[in-house]
C-alpha positions as CSV (number, residue, x, y, z in Angstrom):
1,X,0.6,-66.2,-53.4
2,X,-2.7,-63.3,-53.3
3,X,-2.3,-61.2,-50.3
4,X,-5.8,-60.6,-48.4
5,X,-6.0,-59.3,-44.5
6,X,-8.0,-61.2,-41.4
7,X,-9.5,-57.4,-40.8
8,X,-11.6,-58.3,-43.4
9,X,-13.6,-60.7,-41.3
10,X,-15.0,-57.6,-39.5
11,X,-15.3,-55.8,-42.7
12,X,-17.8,-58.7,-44.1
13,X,-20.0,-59.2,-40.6
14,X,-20.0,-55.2,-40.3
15,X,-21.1,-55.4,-44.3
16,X,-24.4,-57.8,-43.5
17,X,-25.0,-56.0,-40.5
18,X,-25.6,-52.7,-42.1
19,X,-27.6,-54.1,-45.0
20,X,-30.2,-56.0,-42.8
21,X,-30.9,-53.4,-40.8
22,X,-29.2,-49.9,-41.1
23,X,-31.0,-46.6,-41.8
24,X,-29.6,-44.6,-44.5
25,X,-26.5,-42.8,-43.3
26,X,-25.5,-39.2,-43.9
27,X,-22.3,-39.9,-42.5
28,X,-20.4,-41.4,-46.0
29,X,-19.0,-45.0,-46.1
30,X,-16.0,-46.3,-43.2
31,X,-13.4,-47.5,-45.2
32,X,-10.3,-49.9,-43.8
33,X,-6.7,-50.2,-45.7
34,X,-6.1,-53.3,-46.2
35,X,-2.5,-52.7,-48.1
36,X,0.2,-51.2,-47.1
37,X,-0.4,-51.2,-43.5
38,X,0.4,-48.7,-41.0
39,X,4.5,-48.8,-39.9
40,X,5.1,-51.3,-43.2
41,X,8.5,-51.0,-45.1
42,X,8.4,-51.4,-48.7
43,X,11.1,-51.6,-51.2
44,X,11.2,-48.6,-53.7
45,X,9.0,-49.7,-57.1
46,X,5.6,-50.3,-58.1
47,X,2.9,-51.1,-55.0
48,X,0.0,-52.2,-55.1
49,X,-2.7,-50.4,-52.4
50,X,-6.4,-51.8,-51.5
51,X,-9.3,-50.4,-49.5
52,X,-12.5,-52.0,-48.4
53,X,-15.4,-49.7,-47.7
54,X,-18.8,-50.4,-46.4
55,X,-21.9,-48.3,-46.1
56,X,-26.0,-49.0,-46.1
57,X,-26.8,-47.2,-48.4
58,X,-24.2,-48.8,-50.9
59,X,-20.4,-47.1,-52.6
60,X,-20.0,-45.3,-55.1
61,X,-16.2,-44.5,-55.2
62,X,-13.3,-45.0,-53.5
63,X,-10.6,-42.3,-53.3
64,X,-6.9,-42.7,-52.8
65,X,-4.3,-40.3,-51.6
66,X,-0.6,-40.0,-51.1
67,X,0.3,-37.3,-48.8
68,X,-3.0,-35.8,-49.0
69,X,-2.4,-35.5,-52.9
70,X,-5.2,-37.4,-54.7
71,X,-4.0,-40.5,-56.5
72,X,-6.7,-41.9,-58.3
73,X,-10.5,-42.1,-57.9
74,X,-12.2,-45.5,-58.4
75,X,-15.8,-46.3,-58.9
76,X,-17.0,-48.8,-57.0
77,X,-20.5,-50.9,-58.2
78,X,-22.7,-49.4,-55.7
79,X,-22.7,-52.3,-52.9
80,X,-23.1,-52.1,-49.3
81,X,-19.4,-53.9,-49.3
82,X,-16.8,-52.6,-52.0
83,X,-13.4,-52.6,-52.2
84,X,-10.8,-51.7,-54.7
85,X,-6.9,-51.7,-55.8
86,X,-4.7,-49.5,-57.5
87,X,-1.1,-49.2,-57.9
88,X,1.3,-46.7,-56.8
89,X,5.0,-46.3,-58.0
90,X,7.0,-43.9,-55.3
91,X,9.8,-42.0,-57.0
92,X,12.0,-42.1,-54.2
93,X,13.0,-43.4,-50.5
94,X,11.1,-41.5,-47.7
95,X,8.4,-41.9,-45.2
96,X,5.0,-41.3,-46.8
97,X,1.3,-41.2,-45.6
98,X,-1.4,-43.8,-47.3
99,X,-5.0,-42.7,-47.1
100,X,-7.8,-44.0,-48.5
101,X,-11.9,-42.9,-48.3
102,X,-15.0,-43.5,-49.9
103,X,-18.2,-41.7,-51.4
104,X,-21.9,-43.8,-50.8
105,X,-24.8,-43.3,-53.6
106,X,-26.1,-40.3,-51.9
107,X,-23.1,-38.6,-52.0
108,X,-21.8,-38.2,-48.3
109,X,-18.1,-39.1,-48.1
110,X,-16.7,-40.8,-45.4
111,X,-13.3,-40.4,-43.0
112,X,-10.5,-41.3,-44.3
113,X,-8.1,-44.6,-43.3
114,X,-4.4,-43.9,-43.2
115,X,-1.1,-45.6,-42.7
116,X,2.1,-44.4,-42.6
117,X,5.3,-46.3,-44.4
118,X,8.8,-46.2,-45.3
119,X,9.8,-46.6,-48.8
120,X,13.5,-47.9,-49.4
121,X,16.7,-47.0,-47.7
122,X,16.4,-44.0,-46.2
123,X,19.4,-41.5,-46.7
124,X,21.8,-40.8,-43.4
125,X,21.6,-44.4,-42.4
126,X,25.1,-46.0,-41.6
127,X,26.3,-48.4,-43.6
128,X,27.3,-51.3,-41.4
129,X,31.0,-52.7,-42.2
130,X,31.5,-56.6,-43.5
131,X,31.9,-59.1,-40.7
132,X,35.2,-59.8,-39.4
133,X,36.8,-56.8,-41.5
134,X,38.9,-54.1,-39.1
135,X,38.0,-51.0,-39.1
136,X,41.0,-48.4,-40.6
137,X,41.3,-45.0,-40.5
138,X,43.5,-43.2,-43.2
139,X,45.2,-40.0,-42.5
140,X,47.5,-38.4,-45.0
141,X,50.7,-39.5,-46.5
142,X,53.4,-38.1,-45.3
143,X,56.8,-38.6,-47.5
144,X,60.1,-37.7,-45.5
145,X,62.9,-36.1,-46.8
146,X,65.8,-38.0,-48.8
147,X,68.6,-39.6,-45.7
148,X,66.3,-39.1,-43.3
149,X,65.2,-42.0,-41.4
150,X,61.4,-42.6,-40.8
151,X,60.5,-43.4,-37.3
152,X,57.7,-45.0,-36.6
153,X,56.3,-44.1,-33.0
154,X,54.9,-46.2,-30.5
155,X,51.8,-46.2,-28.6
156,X,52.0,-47.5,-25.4
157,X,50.3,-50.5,-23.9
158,X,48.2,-49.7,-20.7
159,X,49.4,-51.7,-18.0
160,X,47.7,-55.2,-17.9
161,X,45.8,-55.1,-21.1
162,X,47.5,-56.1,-24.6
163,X,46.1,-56.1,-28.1
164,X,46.9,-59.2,-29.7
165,X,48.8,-59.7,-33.3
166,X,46.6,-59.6,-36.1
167,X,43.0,-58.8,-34.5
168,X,41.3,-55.5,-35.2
169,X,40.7,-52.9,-33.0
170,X,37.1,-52.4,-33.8
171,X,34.3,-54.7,-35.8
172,X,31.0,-53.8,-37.3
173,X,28.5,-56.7,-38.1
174,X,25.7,-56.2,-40.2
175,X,22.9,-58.4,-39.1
176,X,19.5,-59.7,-40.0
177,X,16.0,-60.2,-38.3
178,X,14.3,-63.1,-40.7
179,X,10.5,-62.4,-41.9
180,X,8.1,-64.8,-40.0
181,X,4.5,-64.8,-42.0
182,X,1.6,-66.1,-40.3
183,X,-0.3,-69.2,-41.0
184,X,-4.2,-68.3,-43.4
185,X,-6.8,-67.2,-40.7
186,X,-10.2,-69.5,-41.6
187,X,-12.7,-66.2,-40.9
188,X,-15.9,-68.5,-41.0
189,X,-16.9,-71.8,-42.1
190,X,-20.5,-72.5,-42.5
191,X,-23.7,-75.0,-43.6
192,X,-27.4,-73.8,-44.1
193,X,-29.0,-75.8,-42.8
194,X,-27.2,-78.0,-40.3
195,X,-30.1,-80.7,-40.8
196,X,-31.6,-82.0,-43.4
197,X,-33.9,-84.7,-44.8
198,X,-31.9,-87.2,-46.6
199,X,-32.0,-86.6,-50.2
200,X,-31.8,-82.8,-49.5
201,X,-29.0,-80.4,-50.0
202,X,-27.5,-78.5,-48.0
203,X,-24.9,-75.1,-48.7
204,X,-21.6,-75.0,-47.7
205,X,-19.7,-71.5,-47.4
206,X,-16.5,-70.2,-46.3
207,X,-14.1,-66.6,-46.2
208,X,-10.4,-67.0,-45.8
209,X,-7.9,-64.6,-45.5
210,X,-4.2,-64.1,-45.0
211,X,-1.2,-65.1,-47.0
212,X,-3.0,-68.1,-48.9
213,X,-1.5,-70.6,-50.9
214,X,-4.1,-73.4,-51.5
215,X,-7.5,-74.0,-50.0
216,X,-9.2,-77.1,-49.7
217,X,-12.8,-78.6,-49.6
218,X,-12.1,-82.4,-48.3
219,X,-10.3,-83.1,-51.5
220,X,-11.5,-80.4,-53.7
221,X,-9.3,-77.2,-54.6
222,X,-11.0,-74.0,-54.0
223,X,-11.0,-70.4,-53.9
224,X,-10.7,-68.2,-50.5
225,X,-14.1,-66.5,-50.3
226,X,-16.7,-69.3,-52.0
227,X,-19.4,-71.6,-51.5
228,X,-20.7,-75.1,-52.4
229,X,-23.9,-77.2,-52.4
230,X,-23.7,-80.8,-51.1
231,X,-26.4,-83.5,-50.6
232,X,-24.9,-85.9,-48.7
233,X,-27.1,-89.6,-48.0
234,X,-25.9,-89.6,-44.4
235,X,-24.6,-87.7,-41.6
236,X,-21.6,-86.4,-43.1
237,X,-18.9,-84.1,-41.3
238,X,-17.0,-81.7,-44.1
239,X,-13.5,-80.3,-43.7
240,X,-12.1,-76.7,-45.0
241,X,-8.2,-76.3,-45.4
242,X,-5.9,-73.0,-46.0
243,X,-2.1,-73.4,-46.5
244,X,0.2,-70.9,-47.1
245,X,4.0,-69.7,-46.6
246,X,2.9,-69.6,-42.5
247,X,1.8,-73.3,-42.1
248,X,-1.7,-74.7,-42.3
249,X,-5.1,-74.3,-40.9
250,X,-8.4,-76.3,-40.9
251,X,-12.0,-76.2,-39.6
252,X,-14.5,-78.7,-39.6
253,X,-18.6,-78.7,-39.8
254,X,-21.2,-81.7,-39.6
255,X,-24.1,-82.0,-41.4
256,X,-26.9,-84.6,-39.8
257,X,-29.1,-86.3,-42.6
258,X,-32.5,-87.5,-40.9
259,X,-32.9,-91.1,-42.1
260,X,-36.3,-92.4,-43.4
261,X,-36.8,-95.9,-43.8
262,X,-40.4,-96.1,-43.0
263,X,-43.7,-96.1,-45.6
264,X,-46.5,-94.0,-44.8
265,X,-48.9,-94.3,-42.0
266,X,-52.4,-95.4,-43.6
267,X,-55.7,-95.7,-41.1
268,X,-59.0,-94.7,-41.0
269,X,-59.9,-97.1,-43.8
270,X,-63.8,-97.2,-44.7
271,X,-65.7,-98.1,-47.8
272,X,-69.0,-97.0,-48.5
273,X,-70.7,-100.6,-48.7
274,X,-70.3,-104.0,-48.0
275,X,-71.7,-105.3,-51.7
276,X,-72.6,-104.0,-55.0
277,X,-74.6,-105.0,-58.2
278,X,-73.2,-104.7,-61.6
279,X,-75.8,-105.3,-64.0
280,X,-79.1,-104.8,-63.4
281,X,-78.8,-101.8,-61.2
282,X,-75.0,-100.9,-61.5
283,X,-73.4,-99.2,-58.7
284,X,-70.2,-97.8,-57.2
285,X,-68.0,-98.2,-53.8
286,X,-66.2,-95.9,-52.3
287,X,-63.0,-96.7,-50.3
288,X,-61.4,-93.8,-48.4
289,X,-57.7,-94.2,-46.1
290,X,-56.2,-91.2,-44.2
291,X,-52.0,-91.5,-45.4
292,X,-49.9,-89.3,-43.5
293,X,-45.7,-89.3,-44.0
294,X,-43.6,-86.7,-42.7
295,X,-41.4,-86.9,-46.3
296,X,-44.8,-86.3,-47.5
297,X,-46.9,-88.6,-49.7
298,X,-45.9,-89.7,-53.4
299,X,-49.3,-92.5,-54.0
300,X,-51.7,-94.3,-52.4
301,X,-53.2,-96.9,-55.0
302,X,-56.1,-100.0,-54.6
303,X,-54.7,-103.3,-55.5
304,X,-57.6,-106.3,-55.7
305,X,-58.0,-110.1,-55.7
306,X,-61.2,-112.0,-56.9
307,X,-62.1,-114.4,-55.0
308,X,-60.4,-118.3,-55.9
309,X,-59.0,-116.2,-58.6
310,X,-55.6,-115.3,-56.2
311,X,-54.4,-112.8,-59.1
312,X,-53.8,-109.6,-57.6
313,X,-54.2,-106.8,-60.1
314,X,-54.3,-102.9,-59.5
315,X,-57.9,-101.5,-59.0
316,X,-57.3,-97.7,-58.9
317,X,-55.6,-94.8,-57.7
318,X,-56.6,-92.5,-54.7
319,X,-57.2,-88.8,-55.3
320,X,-56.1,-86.7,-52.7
321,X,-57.8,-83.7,-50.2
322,X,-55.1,-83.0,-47.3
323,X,-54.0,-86.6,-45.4
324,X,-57.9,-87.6,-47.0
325,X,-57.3,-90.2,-49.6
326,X,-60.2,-91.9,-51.4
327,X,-60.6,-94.0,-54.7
328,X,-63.9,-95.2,-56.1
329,X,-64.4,-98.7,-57.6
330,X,-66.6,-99.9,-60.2
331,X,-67.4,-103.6,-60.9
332,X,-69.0,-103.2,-64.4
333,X,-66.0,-101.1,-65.6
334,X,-63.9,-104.0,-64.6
335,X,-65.9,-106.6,-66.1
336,X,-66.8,-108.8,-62.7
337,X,-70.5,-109.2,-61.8
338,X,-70.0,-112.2,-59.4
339,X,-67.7,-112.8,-56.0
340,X,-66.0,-111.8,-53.3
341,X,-63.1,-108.9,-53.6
342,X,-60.4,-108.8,-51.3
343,X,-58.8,-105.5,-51.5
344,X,-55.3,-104.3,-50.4
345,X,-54.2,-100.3,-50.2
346,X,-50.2,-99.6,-51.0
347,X,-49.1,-96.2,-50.2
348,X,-45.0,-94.3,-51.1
349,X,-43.5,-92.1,-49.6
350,X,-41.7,-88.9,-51.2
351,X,-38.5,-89.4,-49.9
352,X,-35.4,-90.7,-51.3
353,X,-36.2,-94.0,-50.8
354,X,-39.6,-94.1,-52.1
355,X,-40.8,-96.5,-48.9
356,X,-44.1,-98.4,-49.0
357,X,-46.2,-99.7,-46.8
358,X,-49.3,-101.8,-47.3
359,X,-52.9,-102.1,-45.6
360,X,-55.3,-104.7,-45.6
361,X,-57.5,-106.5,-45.5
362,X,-60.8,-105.6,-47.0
363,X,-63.7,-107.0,-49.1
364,X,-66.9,-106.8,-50.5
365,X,-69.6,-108.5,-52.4
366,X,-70.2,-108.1,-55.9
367,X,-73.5,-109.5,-57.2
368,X,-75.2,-109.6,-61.0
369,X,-78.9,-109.0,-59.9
């Protein structure tokens, strides 16, 4: 089971609040103590103690204390949010003071973050008697001398009360208050972005914190403070679960996939003339389409039939200047001199689906004079 704290939640937002838009600060680094906490009782051996500590213009160290006698200095890597852990073996029982602060890059040091705790049993406390075992005083032996008779006095009763055979006259119980831990605390659960075009991706990040067992993405184990990319086909709703000694938690996020399952839009079709001469004077046509797709536009290509021929082959491609498509035919390069052309224009999308849609119509005259 790791050991983190909710407080770090505000640790994190404080953290990308000072690095988006904090001046440089002369007044060092706030740092929180995440372990031991303030009023905590420990059991006398090795402890582990953490600090977080957060400051604009990144931190350079963090510095631990034990009743205001330095413990150890660690570096930190320079970060607006940094946070370290060292241990600490107390020597003895007693109440001691916990304090932690933190140097930034420019070499201001911050307040310090304390807590107080109890280490072990504490000397003087009573020790409480085993249930249902009568409490007896000794006094001392006394030894009479030889023939005489010992007499053994006798306390009176007071009037209406008696003391019954066997029970004793006073009874400590020790007792016991169990440890309840809390369930994992889910600090945030996000997407970026919310909406997306199918086949795009979208990121998935999350910060838990607590006494953490197990985390889990749908059905995907996972660490406490991570992130993941998904590119879900459809609208798609993603669930984040913490377990631990506490209980369970879970949080839950949907990601809407806009859905294309249209070609692109193709209008504005001209050509530059109705008929054209291949051999004696050879010329050119020029057909032009404005395509337009809001997943953008993959093709746009010129597909032709000769007339009573009924074979429809592919004339061309269209180069491209904004939603301004044109393609430029030539009948000599495609050795026919004589007929009618039918012509058709196909045009694909750039999304995930690839969809087409077609135009047509058109034609023009192709002479050999």
């Amino acid at each position: 089971m790791r050991l983190s704290l909710a407080r770090f939640a505000m640790v994190l937002f404080v953290a990308l609040a000072l690095a988006a838009c904090a001046p440089s600060s002369t007044q060092g680094p706030t740092t929180w103590l995440d372990q031991p906490l303030d009023g905590a009782k420990l059991p006398l051996g090795p402890q582990e103690v953490t600090a977080h500590a957060s400051d604009a213009d990144g931190v350079a160290s963090l510095e631990f204390y034990v009743d205001s006698t330095l413990l150890v200095r660690a570096p930190a890597g320079g970060g607006v949010l940094e946070d370290a852990t060292v241990g600490w073996n107390p020597s003895a029982p007693g109440v001691y003071t916990i304090s932690a602060r933190a140097t930034d890059s420019q070499g201001n040091t911050g307040p310090e973050a304390r807590a107080s705790v109890t280490v072990g049993e504490l000397a003087g406390s009573p020790t409480p008697l085993p249930t249902g075992q009568p409490t007896t005083l000794e006094g001392p032996t006394v030894t009479p001398p030889t023939g005489t008779a010992t007499t053994t006095p006798v306390t009176p009763t007071p009037t209406g009360t008696s003391t019954p055979t066997g029970t004793p006259t006073s009874t400590a119980t020790a007792t016991s208050t169990p440890t309840t831990l809390p369930a994992p605390t889910i600090v945030f659960f996000l997407a970026d972005p919310t909406l997306v075009e199918e086949g795009e991706c979208t990121t998935l990040s999350w910060a838990v914190e607590g006494f953490i067992s197990e985390v889990w993405l749908d059905q995907e184990g996972m660490r406490d403070h991570d992130s993941r990319d998904r590119c879900p086909s459809e609208t798609t709703t993603y669930t984040l679960r913490a377990r631990g000694p506490g209980g369970e938690v879970s949080a839950s996020l949907t990601v809407s996939v806009i859905m294309d399952n249209e070609g692109p839009s193709i209008g504005n079709v001209q050509q530059s003339a109705n008929s054209v001469y291949c051999l004696t004077a050879p010329m050119e046509i020029e057909i032009s389409a404005r395509v337009s797709d809001s997943s953008g536009v993959r093709s746009v290509g010129l597909y032709c039939t000769l007339s009573g021929d009924g074979d429809e082959e592919w004339c061309g491609g269209f180069s491209r200047n904004g939603n301004h498509w044109t393609v430029t035919y030539i009948p000599l390069e495609h050795a026919i001199c004589d007929g009618t052309m039918d012509y058709r224009i196909r045009a694909t999308d750039d999304s995930a689906r690839s969809n087409v849609s077609w135009w047509g119509t058109g034609s023009f005259d192709i002479a050999d004079y």
